[in-house]
N, C-alpha and C positions, 0 to 999 in steps of 0.2 A: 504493500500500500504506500510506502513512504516513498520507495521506486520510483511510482508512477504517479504522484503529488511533487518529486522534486523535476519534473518534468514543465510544472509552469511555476513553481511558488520554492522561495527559500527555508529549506527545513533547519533548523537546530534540534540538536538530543540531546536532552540532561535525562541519564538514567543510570539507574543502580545495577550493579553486576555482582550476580552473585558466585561463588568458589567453582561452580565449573565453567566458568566462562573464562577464557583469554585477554585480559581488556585491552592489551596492545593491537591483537587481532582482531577483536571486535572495530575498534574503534579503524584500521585501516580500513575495513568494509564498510565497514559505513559510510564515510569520506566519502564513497561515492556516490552519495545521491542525497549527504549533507551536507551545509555550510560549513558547521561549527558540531563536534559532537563532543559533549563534556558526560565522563563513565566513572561512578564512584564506588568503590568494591563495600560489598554489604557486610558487615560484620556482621551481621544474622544468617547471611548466606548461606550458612551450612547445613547442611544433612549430619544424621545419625545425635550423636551426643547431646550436641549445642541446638540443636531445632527440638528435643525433649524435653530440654531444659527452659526455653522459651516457653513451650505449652503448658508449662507445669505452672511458669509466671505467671501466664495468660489467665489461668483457672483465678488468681485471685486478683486478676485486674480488670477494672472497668471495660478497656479497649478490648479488642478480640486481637487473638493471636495475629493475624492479617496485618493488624494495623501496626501491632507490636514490632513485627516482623521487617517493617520497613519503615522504623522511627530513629534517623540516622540524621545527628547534626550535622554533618559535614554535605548532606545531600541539600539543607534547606542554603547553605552557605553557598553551593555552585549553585541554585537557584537564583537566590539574591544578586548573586554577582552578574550573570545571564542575562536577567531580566531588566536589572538597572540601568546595565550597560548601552542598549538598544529597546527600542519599541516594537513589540511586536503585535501581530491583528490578534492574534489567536495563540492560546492554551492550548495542545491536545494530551488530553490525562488520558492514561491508559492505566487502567484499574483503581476501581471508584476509594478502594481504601487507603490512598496515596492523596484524596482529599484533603486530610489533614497538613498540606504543606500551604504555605501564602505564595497562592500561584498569579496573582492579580495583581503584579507589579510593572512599574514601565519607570524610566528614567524621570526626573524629576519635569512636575508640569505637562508630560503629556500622558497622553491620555491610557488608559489600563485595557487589558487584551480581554480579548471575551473568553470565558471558557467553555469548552467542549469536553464530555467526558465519553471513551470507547469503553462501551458495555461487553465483555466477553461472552459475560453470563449473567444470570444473578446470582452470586455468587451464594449470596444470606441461603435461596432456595435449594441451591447443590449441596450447601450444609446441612441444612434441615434435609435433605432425603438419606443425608449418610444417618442422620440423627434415630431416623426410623430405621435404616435398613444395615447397620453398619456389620460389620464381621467378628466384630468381637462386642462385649457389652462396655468396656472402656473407651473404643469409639465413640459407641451409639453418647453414651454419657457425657464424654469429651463437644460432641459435635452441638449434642444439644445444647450445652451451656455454650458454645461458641458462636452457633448462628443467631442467636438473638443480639448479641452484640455485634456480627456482622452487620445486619440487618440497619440494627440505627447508624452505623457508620457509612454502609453504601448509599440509604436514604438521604440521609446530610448531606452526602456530595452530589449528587442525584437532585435534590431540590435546589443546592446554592448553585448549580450552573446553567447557563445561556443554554445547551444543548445537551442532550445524549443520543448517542447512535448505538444501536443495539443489532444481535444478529440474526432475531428471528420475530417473527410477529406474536408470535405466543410469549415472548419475557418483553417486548412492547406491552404486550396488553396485562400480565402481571407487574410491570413497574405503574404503569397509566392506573391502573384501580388503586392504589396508594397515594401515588401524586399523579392526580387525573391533568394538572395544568403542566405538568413537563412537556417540554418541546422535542419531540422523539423523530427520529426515523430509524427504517430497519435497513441495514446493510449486511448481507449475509456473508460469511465468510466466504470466500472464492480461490480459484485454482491460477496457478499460472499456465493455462491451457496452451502453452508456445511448451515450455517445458515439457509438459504431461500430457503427452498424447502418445500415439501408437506410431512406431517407428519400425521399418526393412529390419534394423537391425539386433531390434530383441527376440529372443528367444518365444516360441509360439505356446500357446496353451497348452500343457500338459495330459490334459484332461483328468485330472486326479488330486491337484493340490488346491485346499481351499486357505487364504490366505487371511490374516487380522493383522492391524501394525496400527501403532501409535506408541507413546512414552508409557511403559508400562509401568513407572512408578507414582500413577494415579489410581486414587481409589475406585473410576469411574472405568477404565480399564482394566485396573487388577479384578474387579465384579466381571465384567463382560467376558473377562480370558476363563476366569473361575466356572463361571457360567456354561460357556460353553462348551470346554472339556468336559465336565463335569454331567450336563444335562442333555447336549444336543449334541454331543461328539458320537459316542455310543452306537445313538440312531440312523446316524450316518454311516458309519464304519458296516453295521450290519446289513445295509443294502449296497454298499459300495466297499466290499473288504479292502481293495488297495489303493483309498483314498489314503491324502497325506496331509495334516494340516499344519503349517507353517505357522507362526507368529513371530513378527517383523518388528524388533522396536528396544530402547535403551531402557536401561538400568529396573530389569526385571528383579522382584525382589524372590530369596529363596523360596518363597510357597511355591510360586510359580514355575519354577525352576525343576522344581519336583516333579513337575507335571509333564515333565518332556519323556518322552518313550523312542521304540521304535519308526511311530508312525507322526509324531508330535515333535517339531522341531524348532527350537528358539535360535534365533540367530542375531540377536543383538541388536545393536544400532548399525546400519549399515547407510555406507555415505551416500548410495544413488539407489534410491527406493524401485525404480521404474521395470529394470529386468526383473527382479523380485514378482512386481503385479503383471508385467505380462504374459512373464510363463505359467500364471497360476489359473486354475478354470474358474473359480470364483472369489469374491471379496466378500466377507461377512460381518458385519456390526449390529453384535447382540448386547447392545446398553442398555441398560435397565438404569444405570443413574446419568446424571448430567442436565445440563444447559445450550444455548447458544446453537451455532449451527457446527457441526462436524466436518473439519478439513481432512479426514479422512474418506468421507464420504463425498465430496468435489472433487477433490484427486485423482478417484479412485473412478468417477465418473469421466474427467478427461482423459483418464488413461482409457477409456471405451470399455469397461470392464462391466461385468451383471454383478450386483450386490443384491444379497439377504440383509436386510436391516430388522431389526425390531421397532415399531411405531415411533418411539423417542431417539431412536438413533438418527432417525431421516427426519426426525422435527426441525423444522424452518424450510426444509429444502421442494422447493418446487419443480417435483418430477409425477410422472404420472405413476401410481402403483398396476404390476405386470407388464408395463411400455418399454421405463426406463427404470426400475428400478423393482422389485419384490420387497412385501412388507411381511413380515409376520412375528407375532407377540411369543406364541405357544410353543417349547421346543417340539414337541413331534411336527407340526407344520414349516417350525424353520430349519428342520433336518428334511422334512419332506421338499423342501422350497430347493434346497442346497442339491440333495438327490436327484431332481428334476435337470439342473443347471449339468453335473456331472453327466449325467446320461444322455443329453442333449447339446451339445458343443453349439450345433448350429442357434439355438434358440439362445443362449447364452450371447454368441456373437450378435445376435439381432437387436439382444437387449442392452449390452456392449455399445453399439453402435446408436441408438437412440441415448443412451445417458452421455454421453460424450458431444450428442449435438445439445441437449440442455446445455450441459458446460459451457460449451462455447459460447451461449447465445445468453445466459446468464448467471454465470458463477468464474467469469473473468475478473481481474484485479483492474483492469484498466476501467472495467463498468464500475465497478465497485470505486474507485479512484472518482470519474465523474459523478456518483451519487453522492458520495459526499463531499465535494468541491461546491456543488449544488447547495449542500446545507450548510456550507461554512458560509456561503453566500449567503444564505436568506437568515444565518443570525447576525453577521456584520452589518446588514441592512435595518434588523428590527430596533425600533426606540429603544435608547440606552436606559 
């Protein structure tokens, strides 16, 4: 997105990097398609110990662990310096619990920038679904005291800003019933469909591997891998014995790990996602939690691929269900869905080839890029 925004407008980046990021390497990539990128390493950043230790804070602080998590003086200080220095039109916060910094600064006498906040998700309601459904009862416990506190911290920044852009009409219409007067549009997440598309020189459908990939050290993916081993793998394997399913994606934790076999194979994070999906005969997202709209599921459509999704996995995405894409809640139906794709290459292909033309015609970065160009538009226009 930032890409194809530095293409008519000056970006600056002030942002926090947390311990597995590179910030010398971050910041040369960047350089290219910003002005000015200022990267301040989080001291919360970390995994295992120190992010337990934070949570345990969190239980008896007011803020939620989110907020806690990225309350770093040295981050409001390159702010300060950023913002005074130059005038800028426009704020863009990206994650509402970062609200807490004074982003509404400009050089002395003129005038203060509008702000814009990018809705990932709602983040309050991803809590509260772990809160109900979580895998241990020290989550469930954890999350429900967290997401209330979430809640009024994303709301705050949510109501004190000019806009939000959100990525599906469904967390639209759960922010708008809260603060019905927010200024919304939805911009869904998108592919870079030049990249992700179907190419002479990847490898062809196997007709036997069914493929999942994303960061699996989320809660909302560690469910869906669980899930699926677990409940819809089985019914698969027994009407298609040398099926094989892959699962594509970084820092899987030991449960999951366990779960790898003969026919069940983890391969980590790998640097070019793309031969992975097109040797595979289908793409599956069986989520049961989450938010927002799934860049998995765009991807995975401009790569022309057939996806089994479950209802919430393909929420926000505008495709037609059995066109471009299969829906199903029930594992016996989304092993049935999966077996049908296996046994059928050609129909897989047809459905391949219909979700790839969605892509292109709406789940592009550049569309996405003029959608909201559009809305940066129409809040620098409305009375101050």
């Amino acid at each position: 997105m930032m890409t194809e925004l530095a293409r008519n407008h000056d970006l600056t980046a002030v942002m926090l990097a947390d311990d597995d990021f590179d910030i010398a390497a971050c910041q040369r990539a960047m350089q290219s398609y910003c002005r000015d990128v200022v990267l301040i390493r989080n001291p919360y950043g970390r995994a295992g110990a120190s992010k337990r230790v934070l949570q345990i804070r969190s239980l008896v602080s007011s803020r939620s662990f989110d907020r806690l998590r990225v309350m770093v003086p040295a981050f409001q200080q390159a702010l300060d310096r950023v913002l005074r220095s130059q005038r800028f039109d426009l704020v863009n916060l990206e994650f509402p619990y970062l609200g807490q910094y004074a982003l509404r600064q400009a050089p002395v006498g003129e005038k203060s920038p509008r702000l814009i906040v990018d809705s990932h998700e709602i983040a309050y309601d991803l809590a509260r679904q772990f809160a109900a459904s979580g895998t241990s009862l020290g989550r469930r416990i954890y999350a429900g005291l967290n997401w209330r506190k979430l809640k009024r911290d994303e709301l705050g920044t949510y109501g004190s800003a000019d806009g939000v852009y959100l990525c599906s009409k469904e967390d639209e219409q759960r922010l708008l019933r809260l603060l019905p007067n927010a200024r919304t549009v939805v911009i869904p997440n998108a592919a870079d469909v030049d990249y992700y598309q179907p190419r002479a020189t990847d490898p062809r459908p196997d007709g036997r591997t069914v493929i999942y990939f994303g960061l699996l050290s989320t809660v909302p993916n560690i469910d869906a891998v669980n899930h699926f081993i677990g409940d819809i793998w089985p019914r698969i394997v027994s009407s298609h014995p040398d099926a094989r399913c892959k699962i594509v994606g970084g820092k899987p934790p030991r449960q999951l790990l366990a779960l790898a076999g003969p026919q069940i194979e983890f391969t980590g994070f790998v640097p070019d996602l793309r031969p992975h999906l097109a040797a595979a005969a289908a793409v599956v997202v069986p989520l049961r939690l989450g938010g927002g709209t799934r860049l998995k599921i765009v991807e995975a459509m401009a790569m022309g691929k057939a996806i089994v999704s479950t209802s919430l996995g393909a929420e926000g995405i505008d495709a037609v269900p059995r066109r471009d894409i299969l829906i199903e809640d029930e594992p016996p139906a989304f092993a049935d869905a999966v077996v049908q794709l296996l046994a059928s290459p050609d129909r897989a292909a047809e459905i391949g080839r219909s979700a790839r033309r969605v892509a292109v015609e709406r789940y592009s970065w550049s569309g996405a890029a003029e959608t909201l160009e559009a809305f940066y538009h129409r809040v620098l226009e409305m009375d101050p």
